[in-house]
N, C-alpha and C positions, 0 to 999 in steps of 0.2 A: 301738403302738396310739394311734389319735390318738382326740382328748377334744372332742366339742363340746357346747358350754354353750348353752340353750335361753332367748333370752330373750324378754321377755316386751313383746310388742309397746306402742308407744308409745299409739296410740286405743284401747288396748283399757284401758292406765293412764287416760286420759282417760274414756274410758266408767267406769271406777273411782268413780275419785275425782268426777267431778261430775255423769254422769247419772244416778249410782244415787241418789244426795243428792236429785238435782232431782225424779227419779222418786217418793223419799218425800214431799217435799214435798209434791207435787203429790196425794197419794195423801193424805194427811193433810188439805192444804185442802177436800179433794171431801169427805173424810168430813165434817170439820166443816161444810161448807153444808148436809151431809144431815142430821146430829143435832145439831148445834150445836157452837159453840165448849166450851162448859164439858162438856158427854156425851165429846166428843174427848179434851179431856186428860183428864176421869176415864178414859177408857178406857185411853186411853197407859199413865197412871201403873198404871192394874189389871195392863194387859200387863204390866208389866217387874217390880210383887210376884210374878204368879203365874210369869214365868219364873224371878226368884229363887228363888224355890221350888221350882219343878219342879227348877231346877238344882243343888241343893242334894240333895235327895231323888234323884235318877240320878248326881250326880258322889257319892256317899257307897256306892252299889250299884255302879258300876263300879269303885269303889274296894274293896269288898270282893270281888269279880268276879274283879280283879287280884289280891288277897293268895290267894285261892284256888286260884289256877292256876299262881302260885307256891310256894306249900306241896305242890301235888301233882307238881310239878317238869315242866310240861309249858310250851309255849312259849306266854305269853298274846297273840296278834296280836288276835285277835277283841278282846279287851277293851282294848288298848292302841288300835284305832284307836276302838273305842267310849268310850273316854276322850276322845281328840283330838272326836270328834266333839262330844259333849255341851261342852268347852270351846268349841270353835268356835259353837256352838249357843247357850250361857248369852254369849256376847259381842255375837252377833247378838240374843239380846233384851233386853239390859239398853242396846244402843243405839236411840234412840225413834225410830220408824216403824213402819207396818203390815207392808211387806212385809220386812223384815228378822227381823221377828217371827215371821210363816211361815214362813221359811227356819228359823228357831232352835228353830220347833218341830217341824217336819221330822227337825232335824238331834239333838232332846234325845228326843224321844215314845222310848218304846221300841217299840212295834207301828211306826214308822216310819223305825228307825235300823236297820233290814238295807238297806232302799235304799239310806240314804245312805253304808252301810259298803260298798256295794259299788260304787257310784262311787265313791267313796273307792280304793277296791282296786283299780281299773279304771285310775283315774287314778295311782294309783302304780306299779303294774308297767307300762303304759307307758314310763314315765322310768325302768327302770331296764338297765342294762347287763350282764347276763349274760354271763362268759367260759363258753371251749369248756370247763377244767377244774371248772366248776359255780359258781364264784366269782364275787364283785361287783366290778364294772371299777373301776381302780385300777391301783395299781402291780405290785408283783411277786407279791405274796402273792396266793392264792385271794382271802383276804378283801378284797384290795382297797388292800391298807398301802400307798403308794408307798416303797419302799425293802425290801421285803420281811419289815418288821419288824412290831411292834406298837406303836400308838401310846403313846407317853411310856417306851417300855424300849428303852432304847441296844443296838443290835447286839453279838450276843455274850448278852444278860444274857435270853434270851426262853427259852421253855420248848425243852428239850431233848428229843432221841428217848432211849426207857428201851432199855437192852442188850438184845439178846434171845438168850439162851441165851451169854452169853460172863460168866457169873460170878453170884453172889447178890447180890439188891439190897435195902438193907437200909433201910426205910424212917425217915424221921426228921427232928425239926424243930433246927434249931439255936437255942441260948439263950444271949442277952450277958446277963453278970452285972454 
């Protein structure tokens, strides 16, 4: 199976790192010639308490979200990328500019984080590599292990198939004294 690695175009790093900056910029001067220099930064500085806040109040609820869905032993996806989201969202607004502030409220609102969960979900199962046996591409294992193992347990030491019907199995833990 051959493996190719998706990268991530050079203009599009470029668009990155200096036209989204230039774009706040830009975006910020316009405001302050419309309400002024001193209205702008109070407002910046407003922006980024109340994203603290809001981000503090939804990372505290997604956190409890996740302990729930784990105590009732089902798999939490929904709240694990609602997790991710709300971080990625509390970083976009505690960095100053308007539009990054949008995007972080997009990404923290809860009336508006099914959107963004499902780009999210969109953009992830794209990139991922499904085998024919149901498993994640990788090496030998379904899961994906290259070597057929499990990561950090040396071949030989991973979990065993249980007998079935060739004798009693008698369950139990071993204790070093």
């Amino acid at each position: 199976m051959t493996s190719s690695v998706r990268r991530v175009p050079g203009w599009l790093l470029a668009l990155l790192f200096i036209g989204v900056p230039l774009l706040e910029l830009i975006v910020i001067v316009r405001v302050g010639q419309t309400i002024g220099v001193g209205w702008t930064i109070l407002l910046l500085i407003a922006d980024s308490l109340f994203g603290a806040w809001l981000l503090k109040r939804e990372g505290s609820r997604a956190l409890a979200a996740l302990g729930a869905a784990f105590s009732s032993g089902r798999m939490p996806a929904r709240e694990i990328a609602d997790g991710m989201l709300i971080l990625v969202g509390g970083v976009l607004m505690l960095t100053p500019g308007f539009l990054s502030d949008v995007l972080g409220f997009l990404c923290i609102l809860p009336m508006t984080r099914p959107l963004a969960r499902g780009l999210l979900t969109r953009f992830v199962a794209a990139r991922l590599v499904v085998l024919p046996g149901g498993g994640f591409g990788g090496g030998g294992f379904p899961g994906g292990f290259p070597g057929g193992g499990f990561p950090g347990v040396p071949p030989g030491n991973g979990p065993r198939p249980r007998p079935e019907g060739h004798g009693d199995v008698v369950q139990g833990e071993v204790v070093e004294d």
